[in-house]
C-alpha positions as CSV (number, residue, x, y, z in Angstrom):
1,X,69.9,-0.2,-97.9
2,X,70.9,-1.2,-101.4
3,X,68.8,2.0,-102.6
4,X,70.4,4.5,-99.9
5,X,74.0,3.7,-101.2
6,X,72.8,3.8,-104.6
7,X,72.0,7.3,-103.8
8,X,74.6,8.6,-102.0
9,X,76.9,7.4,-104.3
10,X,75.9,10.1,-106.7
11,X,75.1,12.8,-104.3
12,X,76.1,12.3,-101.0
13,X,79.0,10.6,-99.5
14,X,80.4,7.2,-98.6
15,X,83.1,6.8,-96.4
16,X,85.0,3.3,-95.6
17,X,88.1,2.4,-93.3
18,X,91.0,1.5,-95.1
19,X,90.1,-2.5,-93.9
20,X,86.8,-2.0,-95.2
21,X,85.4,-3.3,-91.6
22,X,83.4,0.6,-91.0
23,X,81.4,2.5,-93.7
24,X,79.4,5.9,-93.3
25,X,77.1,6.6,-95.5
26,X,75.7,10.3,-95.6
27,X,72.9,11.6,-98.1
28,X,73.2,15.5,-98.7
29,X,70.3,17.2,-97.8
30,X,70.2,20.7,-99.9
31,X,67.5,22.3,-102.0
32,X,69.9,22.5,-105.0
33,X,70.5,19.3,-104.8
34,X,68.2,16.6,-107.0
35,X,67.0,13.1,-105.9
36,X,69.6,10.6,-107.4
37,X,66.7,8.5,-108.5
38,X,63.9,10.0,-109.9
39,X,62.1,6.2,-110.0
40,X,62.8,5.9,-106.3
41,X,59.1,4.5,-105.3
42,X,59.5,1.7,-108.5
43,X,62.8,0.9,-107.1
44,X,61.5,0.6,-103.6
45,X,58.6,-1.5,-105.0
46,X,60.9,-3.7,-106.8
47,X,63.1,-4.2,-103.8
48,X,60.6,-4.7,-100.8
49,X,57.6,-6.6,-102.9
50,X,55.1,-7.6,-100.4
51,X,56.3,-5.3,-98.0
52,X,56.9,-2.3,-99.8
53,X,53.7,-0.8,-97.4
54,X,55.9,-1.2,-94.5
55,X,59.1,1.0,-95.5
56,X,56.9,3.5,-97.2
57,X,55.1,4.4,-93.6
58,X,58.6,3.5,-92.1
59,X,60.3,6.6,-94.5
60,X,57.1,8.9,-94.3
61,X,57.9,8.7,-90.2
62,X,61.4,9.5,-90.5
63,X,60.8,12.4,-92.8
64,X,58.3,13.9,-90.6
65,X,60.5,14.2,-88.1
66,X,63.7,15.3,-90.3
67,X,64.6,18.9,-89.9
68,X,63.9,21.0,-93.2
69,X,65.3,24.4,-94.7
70,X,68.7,23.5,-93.5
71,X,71.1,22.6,-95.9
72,X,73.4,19.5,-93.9
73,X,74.8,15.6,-94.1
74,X,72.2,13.7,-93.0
75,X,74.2,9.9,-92.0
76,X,72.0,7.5,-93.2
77,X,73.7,4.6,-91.8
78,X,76.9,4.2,-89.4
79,X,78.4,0.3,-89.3
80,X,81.0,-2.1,-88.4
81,X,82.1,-5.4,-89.0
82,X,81.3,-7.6,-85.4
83,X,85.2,-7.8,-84.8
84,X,85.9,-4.1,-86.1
85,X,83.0,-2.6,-83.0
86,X,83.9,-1.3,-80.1
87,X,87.3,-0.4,-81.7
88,X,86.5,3.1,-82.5
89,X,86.5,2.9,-86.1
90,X,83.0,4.3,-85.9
91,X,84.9,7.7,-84.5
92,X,87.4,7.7,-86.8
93,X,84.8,7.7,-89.7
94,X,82.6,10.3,-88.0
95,X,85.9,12.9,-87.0
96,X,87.2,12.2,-90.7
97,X,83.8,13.3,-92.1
98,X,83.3,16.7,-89.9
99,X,87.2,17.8,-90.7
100,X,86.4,16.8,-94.3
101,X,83.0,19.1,-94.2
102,X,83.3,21.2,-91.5
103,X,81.1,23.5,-93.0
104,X,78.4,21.4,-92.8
105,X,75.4,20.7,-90.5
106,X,75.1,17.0,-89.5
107,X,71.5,15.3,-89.0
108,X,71.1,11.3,-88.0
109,X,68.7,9.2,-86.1
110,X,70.2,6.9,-83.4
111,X,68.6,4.0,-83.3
112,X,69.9,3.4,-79.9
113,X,70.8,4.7,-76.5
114,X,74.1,3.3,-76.8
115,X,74.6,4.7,-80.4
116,X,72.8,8.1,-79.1
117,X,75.6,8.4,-76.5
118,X,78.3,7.9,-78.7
119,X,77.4,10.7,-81.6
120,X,76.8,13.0,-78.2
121,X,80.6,12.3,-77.9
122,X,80.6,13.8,-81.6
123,X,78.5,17.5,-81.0
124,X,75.1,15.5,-81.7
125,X,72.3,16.9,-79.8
126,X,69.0,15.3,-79.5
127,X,65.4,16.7,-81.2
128,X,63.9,14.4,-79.3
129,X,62.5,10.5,-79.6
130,X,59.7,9.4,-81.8
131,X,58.8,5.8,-82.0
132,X,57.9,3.9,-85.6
133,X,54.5,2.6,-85.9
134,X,54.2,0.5,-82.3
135,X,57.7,-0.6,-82.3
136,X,61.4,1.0,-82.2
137,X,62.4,4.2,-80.9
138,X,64.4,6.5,-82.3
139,X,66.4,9.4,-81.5
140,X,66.7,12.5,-83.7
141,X,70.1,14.5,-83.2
142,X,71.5,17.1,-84.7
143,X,75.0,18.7,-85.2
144,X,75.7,22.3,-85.8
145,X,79.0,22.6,-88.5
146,X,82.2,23.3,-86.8
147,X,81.5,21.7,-83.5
């Protein structure tokens, strides 16, 4: 996760509640755009040791199934504090973001049916479920800007 932030701190976006209890993190996804960190697979390395195997076939799976050619936000990670779920600070961060860039496409994967659901409430559409080596599924969706 460490690495993600790192990276969207220089070229995506973060986004936090004023309590701090709900960030968004969103990575830009454009062809003009650079990688933050050209020593990504060192970093990786350094921060997974033993099973650095693991999140490299765990990335190459989400990347096979993430759209291309489209220039968009793609929300790396969505979360709340336990007390702070529920609460819809989740929403607030998500309707902030697509006022803030309305201009842009959106692109995530829920990791949930529950979490799928709730960015359907947000103009998310599904792609359609793939599953991670023999264990989770997860769902693709994507939002056209302006929605």
């Amino acid at each position: 996760m460490r690495l993600h932030v790192a990276d969207a701190a220089v070229q995506g976006v973060i986004e936090v509640t004023e309590d701090r209890a709900a960030v968004a993190v969103w990575m830009t996804v454009d062809d003009s755009v650079p990688p933050a960190a050209d020593d990504y697979a060192d970093q990786l390395r350094d921060a997974c040791g033993p099973y650095t195997a693991h999140f490299e076939d765990l990335e190459a799976t989400f990347a096979e199934h993430h759209p291309s050619g489209k220039r968009h936000h793609h929300l790396a990670f969505l979360a709340a504090m336990p007390g702070a779920q529920g609460r819809g600070a989740g929403t607030a961060l998500l309707r902030h973001h697509f006022q803030t860039y309305p201009d842009w496409d959106a692109y995530l994967e829920a990791s949930s049916i529950e979490s799928a659901r709730l960015y359907r409430r947000h103009g998310f559409e599904e792609i359609g479920p793939f599953v991670v080596g023999g264990g989770p599924t997860f769902w693709p969706m994507w939002r056209p800007a302006s929605s």
